[in-house]
C-alpha positions as CSV (number, residue, x, y, z in Angstrom):
1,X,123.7,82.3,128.3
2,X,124.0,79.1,129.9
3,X,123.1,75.8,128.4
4,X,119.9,74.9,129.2
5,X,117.0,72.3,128.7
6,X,114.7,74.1,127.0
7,X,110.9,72.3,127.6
8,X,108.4,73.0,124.7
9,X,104.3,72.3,125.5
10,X,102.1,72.3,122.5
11,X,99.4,70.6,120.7
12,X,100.8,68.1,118.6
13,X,104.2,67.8,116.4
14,X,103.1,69.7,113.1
15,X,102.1,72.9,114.7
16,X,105.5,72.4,116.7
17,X,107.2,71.8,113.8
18,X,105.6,74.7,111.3
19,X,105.5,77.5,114.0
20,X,108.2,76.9,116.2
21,X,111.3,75.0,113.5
22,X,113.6,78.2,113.8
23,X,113.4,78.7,117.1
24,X,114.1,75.2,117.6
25,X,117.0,75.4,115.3
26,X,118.3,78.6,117.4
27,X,118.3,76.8,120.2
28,X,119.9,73.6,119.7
29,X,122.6,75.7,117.5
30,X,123.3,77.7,121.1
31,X,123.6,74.7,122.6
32,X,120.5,73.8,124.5
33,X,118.8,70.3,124.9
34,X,115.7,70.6,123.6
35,X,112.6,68.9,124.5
36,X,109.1,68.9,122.5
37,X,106.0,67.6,124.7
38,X,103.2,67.4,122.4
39,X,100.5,64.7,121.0
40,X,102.6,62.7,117.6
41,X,100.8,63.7,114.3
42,X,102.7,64.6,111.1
43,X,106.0,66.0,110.8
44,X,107.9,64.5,113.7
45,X,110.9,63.2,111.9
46,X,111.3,66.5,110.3
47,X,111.1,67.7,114.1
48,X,113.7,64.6,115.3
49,X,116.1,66.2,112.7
50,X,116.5,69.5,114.0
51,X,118.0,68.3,116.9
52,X,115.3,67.4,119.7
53,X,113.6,65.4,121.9
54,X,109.8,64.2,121.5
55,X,107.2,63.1,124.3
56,X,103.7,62.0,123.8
57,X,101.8,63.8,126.4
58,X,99.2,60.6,125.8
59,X,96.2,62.8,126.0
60,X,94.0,64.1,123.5
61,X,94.3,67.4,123.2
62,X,90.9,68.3,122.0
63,X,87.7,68.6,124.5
64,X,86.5,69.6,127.3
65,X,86.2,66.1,129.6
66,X,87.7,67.4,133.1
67,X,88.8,64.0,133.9
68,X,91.0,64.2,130.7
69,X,92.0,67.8,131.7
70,X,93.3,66.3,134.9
71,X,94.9,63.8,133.3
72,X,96.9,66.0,131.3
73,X,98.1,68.2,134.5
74,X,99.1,64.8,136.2
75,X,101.2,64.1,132.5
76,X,102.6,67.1,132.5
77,X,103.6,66.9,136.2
78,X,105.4,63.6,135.6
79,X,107.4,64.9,132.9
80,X,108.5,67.8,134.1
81,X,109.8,65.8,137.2
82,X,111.3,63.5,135.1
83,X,112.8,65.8,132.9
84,X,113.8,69.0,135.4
85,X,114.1,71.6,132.8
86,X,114.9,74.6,132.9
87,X,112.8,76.5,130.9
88,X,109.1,75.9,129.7
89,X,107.4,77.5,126.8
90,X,103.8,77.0,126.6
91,X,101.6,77.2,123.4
92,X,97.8,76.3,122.7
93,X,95.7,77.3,125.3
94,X,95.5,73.6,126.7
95,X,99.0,73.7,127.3
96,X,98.8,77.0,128.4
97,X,96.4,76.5,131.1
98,X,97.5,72.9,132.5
99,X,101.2,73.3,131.2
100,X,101.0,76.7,133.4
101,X,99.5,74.9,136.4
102,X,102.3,72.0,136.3
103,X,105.5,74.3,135.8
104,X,103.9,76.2,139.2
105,X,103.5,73.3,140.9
106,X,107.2,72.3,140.2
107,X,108.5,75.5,140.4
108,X,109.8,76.0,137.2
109,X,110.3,79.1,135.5
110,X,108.0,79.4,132.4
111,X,106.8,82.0,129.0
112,X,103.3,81.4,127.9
113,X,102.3,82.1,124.3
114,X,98.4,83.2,124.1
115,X,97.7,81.2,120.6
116,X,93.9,82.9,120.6
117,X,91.3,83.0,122.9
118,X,89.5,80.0,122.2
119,X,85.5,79.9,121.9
120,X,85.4,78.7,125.5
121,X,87.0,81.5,126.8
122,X,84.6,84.2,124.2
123,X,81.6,82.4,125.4
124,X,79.1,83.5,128.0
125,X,77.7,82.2,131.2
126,X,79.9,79.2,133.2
127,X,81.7,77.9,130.6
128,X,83.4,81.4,130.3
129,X,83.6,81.7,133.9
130,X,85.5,78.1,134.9
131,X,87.6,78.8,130.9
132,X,88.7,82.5,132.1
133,X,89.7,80.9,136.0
134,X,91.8,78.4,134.5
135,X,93.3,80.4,131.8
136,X,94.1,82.8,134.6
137,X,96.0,80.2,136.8
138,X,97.8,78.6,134.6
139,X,99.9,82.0,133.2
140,X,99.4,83.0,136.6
141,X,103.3,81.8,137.3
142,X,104.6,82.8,133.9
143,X,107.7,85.0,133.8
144,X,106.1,86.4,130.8
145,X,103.3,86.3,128.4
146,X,103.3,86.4,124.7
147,X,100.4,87.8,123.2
148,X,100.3,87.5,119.5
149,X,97.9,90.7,118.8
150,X,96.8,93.4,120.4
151,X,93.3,92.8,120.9
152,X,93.6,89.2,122.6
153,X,96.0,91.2,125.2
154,X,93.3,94.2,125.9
155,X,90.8,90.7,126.5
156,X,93.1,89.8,129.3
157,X,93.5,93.0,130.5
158,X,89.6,93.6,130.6
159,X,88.7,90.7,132.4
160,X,91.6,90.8,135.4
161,X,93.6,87.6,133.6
162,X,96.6,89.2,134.5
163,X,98.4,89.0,138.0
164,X,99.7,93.1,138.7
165,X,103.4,92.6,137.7
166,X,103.2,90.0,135.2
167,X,105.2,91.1,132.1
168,X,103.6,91.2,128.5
169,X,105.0,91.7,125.6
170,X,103.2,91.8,121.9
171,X,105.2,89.6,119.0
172,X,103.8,89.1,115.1
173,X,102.1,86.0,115.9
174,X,104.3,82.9,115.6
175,X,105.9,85.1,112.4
176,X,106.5,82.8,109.1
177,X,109.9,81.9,108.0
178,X,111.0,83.8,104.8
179,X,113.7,81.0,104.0
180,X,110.7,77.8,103.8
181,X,108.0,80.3,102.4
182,X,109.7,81.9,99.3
183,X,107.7,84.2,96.6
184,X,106.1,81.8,94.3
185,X,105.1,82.4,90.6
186,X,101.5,83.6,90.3
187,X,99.9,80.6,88.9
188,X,99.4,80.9,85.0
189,X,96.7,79.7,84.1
190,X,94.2,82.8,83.4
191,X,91.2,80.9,83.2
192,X,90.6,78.8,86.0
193,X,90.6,80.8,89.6
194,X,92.0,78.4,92.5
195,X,90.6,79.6,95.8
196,X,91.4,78.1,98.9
197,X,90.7,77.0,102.5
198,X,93.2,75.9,104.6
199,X,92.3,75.1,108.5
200,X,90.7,72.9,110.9
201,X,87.7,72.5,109.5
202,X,84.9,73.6,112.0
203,X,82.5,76.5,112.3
204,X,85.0,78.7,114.4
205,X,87.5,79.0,111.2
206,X,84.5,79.7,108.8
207,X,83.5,76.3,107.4
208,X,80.4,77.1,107.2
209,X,81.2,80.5,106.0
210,X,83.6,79.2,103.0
211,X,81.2,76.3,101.7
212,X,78.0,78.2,101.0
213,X,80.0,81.2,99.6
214,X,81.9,78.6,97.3
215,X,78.4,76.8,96.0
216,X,77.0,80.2,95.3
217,X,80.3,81.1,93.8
218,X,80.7,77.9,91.7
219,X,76.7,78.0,90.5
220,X,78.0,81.5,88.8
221,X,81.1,81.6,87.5
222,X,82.7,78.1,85.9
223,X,85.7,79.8,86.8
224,X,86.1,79.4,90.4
225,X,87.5,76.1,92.0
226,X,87.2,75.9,95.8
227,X,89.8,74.0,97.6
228,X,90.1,72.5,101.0
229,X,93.0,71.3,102.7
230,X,92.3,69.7,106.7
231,X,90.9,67.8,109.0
232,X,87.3,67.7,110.1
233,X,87.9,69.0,114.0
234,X,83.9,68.2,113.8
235,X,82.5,65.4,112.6
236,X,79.0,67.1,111.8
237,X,80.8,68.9,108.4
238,X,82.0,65.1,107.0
239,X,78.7,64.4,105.1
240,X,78.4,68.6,104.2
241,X,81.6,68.6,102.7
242,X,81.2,65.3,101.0
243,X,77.7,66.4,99.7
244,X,79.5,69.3,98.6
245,X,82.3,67.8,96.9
246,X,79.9,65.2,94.9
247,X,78.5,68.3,93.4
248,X,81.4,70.0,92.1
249,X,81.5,73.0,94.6
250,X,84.5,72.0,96.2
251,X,87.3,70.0,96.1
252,X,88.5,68.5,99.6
253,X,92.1,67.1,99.7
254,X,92.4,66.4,103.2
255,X,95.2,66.8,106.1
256,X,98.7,67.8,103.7
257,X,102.0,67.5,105.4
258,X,103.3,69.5,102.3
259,X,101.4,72.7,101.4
260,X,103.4,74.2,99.2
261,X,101.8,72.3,96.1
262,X,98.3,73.8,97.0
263,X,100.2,77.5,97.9
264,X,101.7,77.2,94.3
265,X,98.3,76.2,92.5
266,X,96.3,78.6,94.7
267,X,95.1,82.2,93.2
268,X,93.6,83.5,96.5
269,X,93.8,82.1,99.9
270,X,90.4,82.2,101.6
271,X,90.2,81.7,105.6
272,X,86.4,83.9,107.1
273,X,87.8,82.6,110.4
274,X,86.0,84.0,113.8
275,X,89.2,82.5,116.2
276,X,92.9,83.0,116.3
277,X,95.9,84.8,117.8
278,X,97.4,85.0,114.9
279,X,96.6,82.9,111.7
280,X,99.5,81.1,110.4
281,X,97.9,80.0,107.3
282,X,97.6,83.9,106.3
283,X,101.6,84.7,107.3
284,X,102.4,81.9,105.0
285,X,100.3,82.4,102.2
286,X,101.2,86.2,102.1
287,X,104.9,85.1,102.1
288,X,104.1,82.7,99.1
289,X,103.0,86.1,97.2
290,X,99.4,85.1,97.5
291,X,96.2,87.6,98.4
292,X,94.5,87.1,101.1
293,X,90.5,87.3,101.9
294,X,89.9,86.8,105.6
295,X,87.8,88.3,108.3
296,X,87.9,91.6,110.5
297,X,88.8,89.5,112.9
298,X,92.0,90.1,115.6
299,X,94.7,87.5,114.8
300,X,93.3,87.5,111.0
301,X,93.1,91.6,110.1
302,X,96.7,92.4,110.9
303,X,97.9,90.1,108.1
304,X,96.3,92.4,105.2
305,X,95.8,95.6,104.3
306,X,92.5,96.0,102.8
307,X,92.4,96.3,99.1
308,X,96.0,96.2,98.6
309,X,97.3,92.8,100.1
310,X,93.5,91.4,100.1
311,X,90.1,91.8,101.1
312,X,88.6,92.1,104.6
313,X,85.3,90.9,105.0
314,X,82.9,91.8,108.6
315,X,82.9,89.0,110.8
316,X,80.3,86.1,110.4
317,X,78.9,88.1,107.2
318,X,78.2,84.9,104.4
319,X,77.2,88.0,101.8
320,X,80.7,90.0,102.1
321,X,82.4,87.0,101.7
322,X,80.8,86.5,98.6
323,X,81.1,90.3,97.5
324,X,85.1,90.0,98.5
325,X,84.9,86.6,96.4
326,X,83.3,88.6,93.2
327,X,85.4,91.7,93.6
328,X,88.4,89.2,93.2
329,X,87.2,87.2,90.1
330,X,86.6,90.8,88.2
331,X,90.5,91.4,88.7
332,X,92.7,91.5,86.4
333,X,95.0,88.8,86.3
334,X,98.2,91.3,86.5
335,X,96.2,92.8,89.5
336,X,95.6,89.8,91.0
337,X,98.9,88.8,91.2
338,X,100.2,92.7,92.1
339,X,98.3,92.3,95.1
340,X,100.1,89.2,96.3
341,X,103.3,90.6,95.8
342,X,102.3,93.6,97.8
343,X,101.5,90.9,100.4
344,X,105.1,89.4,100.3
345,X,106.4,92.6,101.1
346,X,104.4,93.5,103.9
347,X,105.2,89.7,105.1
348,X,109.2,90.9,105.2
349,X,108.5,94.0,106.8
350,X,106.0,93.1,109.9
351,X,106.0,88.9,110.2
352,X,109.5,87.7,109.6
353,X,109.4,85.0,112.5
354,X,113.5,85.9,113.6
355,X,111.6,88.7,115.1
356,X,109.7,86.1,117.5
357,X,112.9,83.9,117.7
358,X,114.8,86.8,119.1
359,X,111.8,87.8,121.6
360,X,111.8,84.4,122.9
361,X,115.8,84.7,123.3
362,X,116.0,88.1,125.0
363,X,113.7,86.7,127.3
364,X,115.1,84.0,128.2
365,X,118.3,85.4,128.7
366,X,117.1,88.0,130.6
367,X,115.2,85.2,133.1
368,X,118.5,83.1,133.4
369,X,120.3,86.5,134.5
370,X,117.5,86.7,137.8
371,X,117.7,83.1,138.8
C-alpha cells in the first residue's frame, strides 16, 4: 500500500486513544501520516507519542443544538480542505453523521464505524425521524461500514439506512488490546466485595439502575463496596450521587485517566447499560480476568456468557440486577475468580482488537487498489 494520510473523526482524545492506540500504531509503523480530529480531553500526549497529529474540532460534541451541528459540518469541511487526506475513518455517531456529510462533500473516500445507535436514533416520533435521515446521509458515501454487533446492523437494515450496494462488514467492537489489558490477580481480600461502575454516568448506561441496586445491596450485606469511576454526562445525577456517596452506598472517584488501579481492586465489574455498539469497559475488564454483570443488551451481551464469564440481567429490570448482584456475593471466592478467568479466555478468543486493526487494513488496501 501506498503511504497515505490517514484522517481519524471521533469524540474526543481518550476514546481515540483507548480504542483506536493500535491501529494508530499500525499505521504510522506502515508509514502513514496520521491525523486525529477530535475534541482535547485526557490522554493526548499519550496519543502525540504514537506518532500523530491532533485537531480540536472546537465544537462540543455533546447535544443536540442544530446550529452547533452545523457548525461542526462547516469544521469538518475546513479541515478536511486544509488537510486533503486520503482516507477518513469516522467514529461516534456525531462524527459519523456530519464527518460523513463533509468527506462527501469533498469527495473523499471514507469507513464509518457504527459506535451504537444512540437514544436519538431508538426514540420515536421526529426526533427518530430527522436522527435516522441524518444518520443515513452521512454513511450514505462511505466505502464501507463497520458495525460492531449484529443487532445495530439488522437496525440499519430494517429501517432502509443503507444505500443498495453499500458494503458491511461485522468486527468485535473496537476489540481490547491483550498487550495493555493483561490478566490481573483476583483481588485478595475475601472479605470486602469491590463492585464497580465504569461509564458516562447518565440514565442510558444504567445510573440509575446501579445506584439503587448498590443502596439496597449496601443496606444488606456490609460486604459490598460500590464504585464509580466517570463523568456526569447529566448534571441531574450530581446531587444523587453525592447524596448517595454521603451515605456510604457508593464511592465516586471521578473521570480516571488510569483504570487499571480500580480493574485491579475491582471483584466484579457492573455496567446495566441500555446503549452501545459494543462496550469497551466490558472487553477490558474481561481481559483483566474480571466477571462481568451487564445487560441483555446488543453491544453489552456478546461480551459474556451467562453464568460462566458473568451474569446477564433483562434490560431496564432494577430487581435482576439486584438478584445477579446476590447470586455473586454467595460465590465462592475460588468461583468468583474462576469465572473471570473464563472471561480472559473468551476475551483472547473473540475480542483481540488485531482482529479490528487488520479489518480496518484489508479495507483500506482494498479501497486504495479502486482509486
Amino acid at each position: 500500500m501506498k503511504k497515505l494520510k490517514i484522517m481519524i473523526l471521533a469524540n474526543d482524545t481518550m476514546y481515540v486513544y483507548n480504542t483506536r492506540n493500535e491501529m494508530i500504531e499500525r499505521f504510522v509503523a506502515d508509514g502513514h501520516d496520521v491525523v486525529v480530529v477530535s475534541q482535547p480531553h485526557l490522554l493526548q500526549n499519550e496519543l502525540k507519542a504514537l506518532g500523530c497529529r491532533l485537531i480540536d474540532t472546537n465544537i462540543p460534541r455533546r447535544g443536540a443544538n442544530p446550529f452547533s451541528d452545523l457548525a461542526l459540518l462547516r469544521r469538518f469541511v475546513a479541515i478536511l480542505e486544509n488537510e486533503n487526506p486520503n482516507m477518513v475513518l469516522t467514529f461516534n455517531i456525531k462524527s459519523n453523521v456530519y464527518g460523513g456529510l463533509a468527506c462527501r462533500i469533498k469527495k473523499i473516500p471514507y469507513i464509518s464505524n457504527v459506535t451504537g445507535l444512540g437514544t436519538a436514533v431508538e426514540s420515536s416520533g421526529l426526533l427518530h425521524k430527522i436522527s435516522t435521515q441524518l444518520y443515513k446521509a452521512g454513511i450514505y458515501g462511505a466505502k464501507c461500514v463497520f458495525f460492531q454487533n449484529e443487532d445495530n446492523k439488522k437496525f440499519f437494515e430494517n429501517h432502509g439506512l443503507l444505500r443498495k450496494g453499500l458494503k458491511t462488514r461485522l468486527i468485535p467492537g473496537s476489540g481490547v488490546s491483550l498487550k495493555l489489558h493483561k490478566t490481573m490477580p483476583y483481588p485478595a481480600d475475601k472479605k470486602e466485595i469491590n463492585f464497580l461502575f465504569v461509564a458516562r454516568i447518565m440514565k442510558a448506561k444504567g445510573a440509575d439502575l446501579y445506584l439503587n441496586a448498590a443502596k439496597k445491596i449496601h443496606s444488606k450485606y456490609n460486604c459490598a463496596k460500590f464504585h464509580v469511576c466517570g463523568d456526569f454526562d447529566d448534571e441531574r445525577y450530581v446531587a444523587l450521587f453525592q447524596e448517595a456517596e454521603k451515605e456510604g452506598s457508593i464511592i465516586c472517584h471521578g473521570v480516571q485517566k488510569n483504570m487499571l488501579p480500580f480493574y485491579e481492586m475491582a471483584h466484579c465489574i457492573v455496567l446495566p447499560s441500555f446503549s452501545e455498539g459494543m462496550s469497551n469497559v466490558l472487553l477490558e475488564a474481561a481481559a483483566h480476568a474480571r466477571p462481568i454483570i451487564t445487560s441483555d443488551r446488543p453491544g453489552c451481551k456478546e461480551t459474556v456468557n451467562d453464568g460462566k464469564t458473568g451474569f446477564i440481567v433483562s434490560i431496564k429490570n432494577e430487581n435482576a440486577l439486584v438478584d445477579a448482584l446476590e447470586k455473586f456475593i454467595a460465590m465462592t471466592w475460588e468461583q468468583q475468580r474462576d469465572m473471570g478467568l473464563a472471561g480472559r479466555a473468551k476475551i483472547e478468543k473473540e475480542f483481540d482488537r488485531q482482529i479490528v486493526v487488520n479489518a480496518y487494513v484489508d479495507e483500506i488496501t482494498k479501497i486504495e487498489a479502486k482509486e
